[in-house]
Structure formats: C-alpha cells, structure tokens
Legacy VTK file of the C-alpha trace (Angstrom):
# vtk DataFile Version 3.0
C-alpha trace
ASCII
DATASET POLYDATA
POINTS 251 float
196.053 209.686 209.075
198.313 209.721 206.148
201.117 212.372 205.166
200.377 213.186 201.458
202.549 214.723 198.967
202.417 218.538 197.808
199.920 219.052 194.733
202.619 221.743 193.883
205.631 219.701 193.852
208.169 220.682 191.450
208.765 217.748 188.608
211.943 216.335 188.466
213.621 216.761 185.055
212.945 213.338 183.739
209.443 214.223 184.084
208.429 212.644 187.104
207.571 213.955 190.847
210.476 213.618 193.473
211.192 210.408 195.591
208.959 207.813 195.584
207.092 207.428 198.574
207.865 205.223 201.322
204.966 203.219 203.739
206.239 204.131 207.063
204.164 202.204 209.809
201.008 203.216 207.885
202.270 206.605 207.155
203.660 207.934 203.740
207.175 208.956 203.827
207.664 212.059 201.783
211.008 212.233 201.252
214.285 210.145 202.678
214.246 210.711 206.555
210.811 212.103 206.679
208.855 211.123 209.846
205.312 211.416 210.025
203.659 213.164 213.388
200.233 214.079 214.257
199.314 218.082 215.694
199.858 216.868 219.473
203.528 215.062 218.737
204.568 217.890 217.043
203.503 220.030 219.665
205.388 217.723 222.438
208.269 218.091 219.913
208.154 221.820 219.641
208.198 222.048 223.943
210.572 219.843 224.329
213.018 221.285 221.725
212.178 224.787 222.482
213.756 224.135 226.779
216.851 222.110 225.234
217.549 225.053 223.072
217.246 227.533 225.371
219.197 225.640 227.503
221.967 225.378 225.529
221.444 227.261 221.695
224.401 225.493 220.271
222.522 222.334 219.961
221.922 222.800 216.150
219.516 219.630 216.193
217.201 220.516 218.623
216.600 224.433 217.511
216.300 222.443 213.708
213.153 220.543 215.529
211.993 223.379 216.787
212.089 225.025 213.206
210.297 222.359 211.647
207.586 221.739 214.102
206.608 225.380 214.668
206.753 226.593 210.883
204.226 225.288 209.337
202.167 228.100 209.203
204.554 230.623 207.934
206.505 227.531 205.815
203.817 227.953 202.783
204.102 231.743 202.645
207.708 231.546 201.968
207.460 229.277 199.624
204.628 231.603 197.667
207.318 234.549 197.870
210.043 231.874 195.722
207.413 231.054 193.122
206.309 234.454 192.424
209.885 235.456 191.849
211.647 234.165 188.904
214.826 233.699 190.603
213.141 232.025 193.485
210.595 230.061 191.449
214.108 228.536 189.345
215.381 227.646 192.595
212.464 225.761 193.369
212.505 223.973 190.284
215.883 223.297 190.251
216.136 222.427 194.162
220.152 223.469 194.419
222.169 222.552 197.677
224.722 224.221 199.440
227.338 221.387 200.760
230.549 220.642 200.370
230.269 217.780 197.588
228.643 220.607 195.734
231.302 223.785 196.492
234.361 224.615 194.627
235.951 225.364 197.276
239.688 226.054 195.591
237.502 227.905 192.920
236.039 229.823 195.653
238.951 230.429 197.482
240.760 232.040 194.369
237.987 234.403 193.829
238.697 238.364 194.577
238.593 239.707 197.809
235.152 241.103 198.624
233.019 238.683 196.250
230.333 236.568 197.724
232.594 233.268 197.449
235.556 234.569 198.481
233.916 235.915 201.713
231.948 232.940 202.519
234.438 230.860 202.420
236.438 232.965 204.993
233.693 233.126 207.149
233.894 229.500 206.858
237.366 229.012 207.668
237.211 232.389 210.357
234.616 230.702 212.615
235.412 227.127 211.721
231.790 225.754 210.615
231.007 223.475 207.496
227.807 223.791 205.417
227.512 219.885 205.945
226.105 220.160 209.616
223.045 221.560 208.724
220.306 218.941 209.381
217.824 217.602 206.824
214.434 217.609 207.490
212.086 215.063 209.597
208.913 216.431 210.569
207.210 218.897 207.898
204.902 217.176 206.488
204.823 218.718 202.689
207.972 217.225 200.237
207.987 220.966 198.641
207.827 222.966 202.366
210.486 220.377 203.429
213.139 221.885 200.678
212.106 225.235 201.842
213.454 224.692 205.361
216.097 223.009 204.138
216.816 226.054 201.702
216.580 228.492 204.219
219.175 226.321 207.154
221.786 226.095 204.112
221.955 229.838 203.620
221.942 230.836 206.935
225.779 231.375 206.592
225.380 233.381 203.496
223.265 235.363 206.097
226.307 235.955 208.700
228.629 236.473 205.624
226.183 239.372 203.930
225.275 240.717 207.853
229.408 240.873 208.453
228.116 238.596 211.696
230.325 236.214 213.502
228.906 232.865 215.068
229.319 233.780 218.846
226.120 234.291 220.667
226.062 238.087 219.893
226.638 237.645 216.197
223.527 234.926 215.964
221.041 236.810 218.030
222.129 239.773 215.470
221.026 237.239 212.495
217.971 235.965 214.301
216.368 239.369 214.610
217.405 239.684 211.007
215.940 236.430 209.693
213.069 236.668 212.475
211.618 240.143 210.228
212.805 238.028 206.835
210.776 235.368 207.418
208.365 235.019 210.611
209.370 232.043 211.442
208.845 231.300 215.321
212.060 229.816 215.933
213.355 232.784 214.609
211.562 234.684 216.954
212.305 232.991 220.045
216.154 232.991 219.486
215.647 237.098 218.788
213.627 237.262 221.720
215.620 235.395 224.541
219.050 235.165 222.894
219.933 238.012 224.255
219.657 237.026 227.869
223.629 235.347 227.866
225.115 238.270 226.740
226.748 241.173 229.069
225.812 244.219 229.810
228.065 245.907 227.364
227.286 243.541 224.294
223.588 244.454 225.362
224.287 247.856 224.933
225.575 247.905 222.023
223.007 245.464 220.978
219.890 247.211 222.185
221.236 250.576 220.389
223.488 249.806 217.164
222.440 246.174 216.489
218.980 245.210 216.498
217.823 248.808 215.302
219.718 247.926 211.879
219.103 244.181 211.492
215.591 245.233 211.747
215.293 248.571 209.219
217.552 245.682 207.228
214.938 242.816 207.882
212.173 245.042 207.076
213.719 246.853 203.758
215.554 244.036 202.244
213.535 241.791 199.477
213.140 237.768 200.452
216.795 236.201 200.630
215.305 232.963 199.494
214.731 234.428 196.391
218.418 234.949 195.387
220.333 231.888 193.580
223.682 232.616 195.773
225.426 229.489 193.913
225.623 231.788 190.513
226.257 234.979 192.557
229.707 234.021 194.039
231.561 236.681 191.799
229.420 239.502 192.893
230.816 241.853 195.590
229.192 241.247 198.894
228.552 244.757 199.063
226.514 244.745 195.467
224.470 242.034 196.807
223.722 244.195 199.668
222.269 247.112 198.059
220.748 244.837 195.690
218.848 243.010 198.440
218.466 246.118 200.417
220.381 245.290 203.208
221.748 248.447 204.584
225.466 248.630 205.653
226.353 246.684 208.723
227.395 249.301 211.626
LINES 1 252
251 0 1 2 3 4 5 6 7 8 9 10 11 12 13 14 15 16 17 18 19 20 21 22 23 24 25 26 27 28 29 30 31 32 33 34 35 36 37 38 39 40 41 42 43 44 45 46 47 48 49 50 51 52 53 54 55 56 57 58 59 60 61 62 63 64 65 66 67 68 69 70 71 72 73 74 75 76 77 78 79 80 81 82 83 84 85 86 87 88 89 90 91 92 93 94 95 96 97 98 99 100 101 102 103 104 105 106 107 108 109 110 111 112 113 114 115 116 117 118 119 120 121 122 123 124 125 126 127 128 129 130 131 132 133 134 135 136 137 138 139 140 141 142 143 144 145 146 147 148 149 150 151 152 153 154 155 156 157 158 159 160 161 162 163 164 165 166 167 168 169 170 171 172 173 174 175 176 177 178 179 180 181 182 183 184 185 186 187 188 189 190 191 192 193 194 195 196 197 198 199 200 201 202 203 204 205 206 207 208 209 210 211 212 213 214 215 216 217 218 219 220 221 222 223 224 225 226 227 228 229 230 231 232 233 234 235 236 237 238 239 240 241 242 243 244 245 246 247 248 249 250
C-alpha cells in the first residue's frame, strides 16, 4: 500500500501543498522523517512502546510512539475541533512551532510576573526541560494529523505551566488525567491510568482526593487547548487564560 497525503492539507502561503513527497521503499513519505507502517507494525509498535514506557515513563521517545501509533482514531477529531474554531483553524493554517529558534526567550523573560511567558519560561528553567526534546513525528500516516500531534507534544508544557504542575511523576500523572479528558487520546489514558502506581501512599492520597477530582471537572469544563494560539498570548496573565479556557483554579 501507499501512504497518501491529506485531501485537507493546509496550503502553504506560496500557494502550494506542504513538502513534496518522498518514495520511501515504495511508500510515500509525507513529510521529513515520516515512516510508513501497515495496521499490524503499528500495532507491534504500540505493544512494544506501551511495556518500555511503563517500564520506565521518562523515556519521552517511546511514550511519543506510543502516541502516534494508538491515535489515529481520536487524531482526526482533534483536528475537526481546530478547524471549527477560528483560533484553531489559523493555527492550522499557519502551522506555528514552539522551539527555541522560535522563542524570545530574553523577551519572555522580561515579561511581568504572572503572564503566560513569564511563567513558562520559569517552569522551564524550575524543572530544567527545553521545548526542543519533543520528538517529531514518524508513524501517522496523514501530513495534516502529523502537525496535530506535533501541536499537541509542544504545548504540553504550556499544560504544566497553566495546571501549576511540576514534571515529577505526581505532577505528570496530574496532566495526563487532564489531557486524557482534553483529548482521548490512549496514551493519555494509559499514563492516567497506571501512572499512579510509583507514587506513595501519601502522594496517592492526596492524588485520589484533591488531584484527579479537579484535573478532571478541569478536563471536562475547559474548551480544546489546541484551539488557543499561546505564541500571541504570552502577555496574558496565566490566571486570565485560565478562566478563559475554563480551567478551574489549581488546589
């Protein structure tokens, strides 16, 4: 078989569709570092990524596989929610990233206390992570659905910084029951569902009866966070954002 491209892909603004595509061992290549895989190789992927991140959750690449290979069928509903809002459909158009050779960072850094950028970037700094280890995409299949996932991995700190989470294993499980009501997606799921299982007693109290209760009236309440174009919200007051979204106030 042969990967195609998305009928729906957004034009770039010269006119023309995105990358040209690439013969890859009688496959189409999508977009740069796409790898085409049939239903069963994505399925091997998705078990074999799924016991290497349980094993160990910090191994970013292998919960990314995981993502990619499991999300396919919630991947196009996502993307329906940006294009029938204008601020998502723009980012679609407009396919913004969120890396370092795109940040201000000294702009960001001189911003108030309390805004968006200012509190990003110290929950950058705080927990020492970089916006450039987030993975590209290999294995979905659609050039459009690919930017999706890749949308959704590079906000996933914006998510901790709105959420007030850290990055320790009781801060991400917080996130992933979050993101898990957001947006469905399985991998989502099964990090809500079995992160817990490393954490003490007392973190799973807490978690079981403050935590999870509000990431989830929070999941459930707020509108799709894909849909907001954080790179031209970085003035606004985390806490604006929040009641914007719908995101009720961490406990």
């Amino acid at each position: 078989g042969r990967a195609r491209p998305s009928h729906s892909e957004p034009r770039g603004r010269d006119g023309r569709g995105g990358e040209e595509e690439e013969e890859v061992e009688g496959w189409f290549q999508l977009y740069p570092g796409h790898i085409p895989t049939s239903p069963l190789q994505k399925a091997l992927l998705a078990a074999g990524s799924a016991v290497m991140a349980l094993y160990d959750p910090y191994r970013h690449d292998m919960v990314a596989v995981l993502g990619e290979t499991t999300g396919c069928l919630v991947l196009p509903n996502l993307r329906d929610k940006m294009k029938n809002h204008p601020e998502g459909y723009r980012i679609l158009q407009e396919r913004p990233r969120i890396r370092l050779s795109t940040l201000d960072m000294a702009r960001l850094q001189g911003l108030p206390d309390g805004s968006l950028g200012r509190e990003y970037v110290r929950f950058l700094e705080d927990n020492k992570v970089s916006p450039d280890t987030r993975m590209p995409p290999k294995f979905v299949d659609d050039e459009e659905l690919a930017y999706v996932i890749q949308r959704y991995r590079e906000v996933h700190d914006l998510m901790h910084t709105l959420l007030g989470m850290p990055t320790n294993m009781l801060g991400e499980v917080v996130v992933k029951w979050f993101e898990a009501v957001q947006t469905g997606l399985p991998m989502c799921v099964l990090g809500a569902a079995l992160g817990p299982v490393r954490l003490s007693t007392r973190k799973l109290q807490v978690l079981a009866t403050e935590l999870v209760p509000w990431a989830v009236r929070s999941g459930l309440n707020a509108s799709c966070v894909l849909n907001i174009y954080y790179e031209q919200r970085w003035e606004q007051p985390v806490e604006s954002l929040r009641e914007e979204l719908g995101i009720f106030p961490p406990p």
